[in-house]
C-alpha positions as CSV (number, residue, x, y, z in Angstrom):
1,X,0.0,0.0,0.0
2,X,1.5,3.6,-1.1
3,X,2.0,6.0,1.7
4,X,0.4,9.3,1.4
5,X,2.4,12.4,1.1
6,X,3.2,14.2,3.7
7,X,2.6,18.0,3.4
8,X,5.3,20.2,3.9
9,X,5.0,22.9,5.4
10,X,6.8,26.1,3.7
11,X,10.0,27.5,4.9
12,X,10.3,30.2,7.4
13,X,11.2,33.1,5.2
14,X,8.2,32.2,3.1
15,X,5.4,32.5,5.5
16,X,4.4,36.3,6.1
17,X,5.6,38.3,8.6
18,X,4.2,41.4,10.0
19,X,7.5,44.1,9.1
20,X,8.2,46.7,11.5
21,X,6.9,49.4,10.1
22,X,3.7,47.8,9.7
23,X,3.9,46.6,13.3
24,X,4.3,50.9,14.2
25,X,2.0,52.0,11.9
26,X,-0.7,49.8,13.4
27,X,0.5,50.3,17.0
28,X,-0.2,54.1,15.8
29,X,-3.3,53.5,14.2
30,X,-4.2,52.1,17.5
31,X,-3.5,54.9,19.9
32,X,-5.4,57.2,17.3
33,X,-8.4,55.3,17.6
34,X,-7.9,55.4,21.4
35,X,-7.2,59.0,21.7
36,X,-10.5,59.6,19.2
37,X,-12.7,57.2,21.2
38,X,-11.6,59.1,24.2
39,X,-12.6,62.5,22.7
40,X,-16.0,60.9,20.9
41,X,-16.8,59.7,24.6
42,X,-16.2,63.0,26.3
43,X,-18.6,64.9,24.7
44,X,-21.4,62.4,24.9
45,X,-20.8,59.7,22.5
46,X,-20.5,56.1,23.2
47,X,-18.3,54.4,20.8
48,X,-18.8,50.3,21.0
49,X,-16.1,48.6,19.5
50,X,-17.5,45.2,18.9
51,X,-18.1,42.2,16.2
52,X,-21.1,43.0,14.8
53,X,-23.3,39.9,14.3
54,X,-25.4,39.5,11.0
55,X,-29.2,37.5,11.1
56,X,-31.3,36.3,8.5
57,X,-33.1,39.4,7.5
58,X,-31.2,42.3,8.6
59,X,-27.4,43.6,8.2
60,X,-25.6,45.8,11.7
61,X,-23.3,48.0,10.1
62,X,-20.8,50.7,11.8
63,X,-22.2,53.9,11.8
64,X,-23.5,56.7,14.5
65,X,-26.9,56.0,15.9
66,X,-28.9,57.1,18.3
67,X,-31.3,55.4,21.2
68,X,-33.3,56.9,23.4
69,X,-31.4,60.8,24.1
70,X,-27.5,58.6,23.9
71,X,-25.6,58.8,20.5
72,X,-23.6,55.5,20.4
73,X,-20.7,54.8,17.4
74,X,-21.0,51.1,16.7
75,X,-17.7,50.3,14.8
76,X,-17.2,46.5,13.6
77,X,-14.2,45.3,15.6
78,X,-13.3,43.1,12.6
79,X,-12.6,46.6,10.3
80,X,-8.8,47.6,9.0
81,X,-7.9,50.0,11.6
82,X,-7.9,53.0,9.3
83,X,-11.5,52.2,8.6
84,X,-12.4,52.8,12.5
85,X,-10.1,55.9,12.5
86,X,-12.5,57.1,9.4
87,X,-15.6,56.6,11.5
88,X,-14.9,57.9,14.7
89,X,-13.5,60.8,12.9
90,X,-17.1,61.1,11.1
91,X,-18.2,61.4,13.9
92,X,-16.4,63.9,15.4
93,X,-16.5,65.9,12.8
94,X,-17.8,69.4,12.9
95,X,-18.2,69.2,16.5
96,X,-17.0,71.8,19.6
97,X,-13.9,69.8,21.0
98,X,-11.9,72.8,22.5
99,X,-11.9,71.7,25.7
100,X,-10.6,68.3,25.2
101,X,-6.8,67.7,24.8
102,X,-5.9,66.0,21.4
103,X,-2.8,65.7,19.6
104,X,-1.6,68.2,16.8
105,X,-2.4,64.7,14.2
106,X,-6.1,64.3,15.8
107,X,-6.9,67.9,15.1
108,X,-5.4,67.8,11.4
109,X,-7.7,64.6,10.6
110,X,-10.5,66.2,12.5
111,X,-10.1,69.4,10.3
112,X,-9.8,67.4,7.3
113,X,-5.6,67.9,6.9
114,X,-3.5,64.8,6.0
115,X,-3.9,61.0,6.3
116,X,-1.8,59.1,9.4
């Protein structure tokens, strides 16, 4: 009887690994959507960062809502992490934040300036 092949599994160097400047620019991307979700919940937003789950017969997707008098951000967890920084800075768009301490790069994305 013939032995089945054995799958090999590829070398090291082939299998993908996160660089280091993809592993900082997430890290950053992180600590923006941190420093947003801070500023989006001190003046009255909830953000809920979260997997969505999908039923038969309707689709969640991220986006500002309201209940009740509370605006909550629901932002789908699974998202790229510039996706999330997108929303929350929907969201935060065109709203008074002078009294809450952001960075100079928070402001500029707020405003509309360059991309992290």
């Amino acid at each position: 009887m013939p032995r089945a092949k054995a799958r090999k599994r590829p070398p090291a160097s082939a299998r993908r690994r996160v660089s280091a400047k993809d592993r900082a620019k997430n890290e950053k991307l992180e600590a923006l959507i941190d420093e947003l979700s801070t500023a989006a919940e001190s003046i009255g937003i909830r953000v809920r960062r979260e997997r969505l789950l999908r039923e038969v017969g309707y689709h969640v997707r991220s986006g500002l809502c309201r209940l009740d008098d509370q605006e909550i951000l629901l932002v789908e967890s699974d998202l790229a992490a510039d996706i999330q920084v997108d929303l929350l800075l929907s969201a935060l768009h065109g709203r008074d934040l002078s009294g809450i301490p952001l960075s100079e790069e928070a402001m500029q994305l707020i405003r509309g300036g360059p991309e992290a």
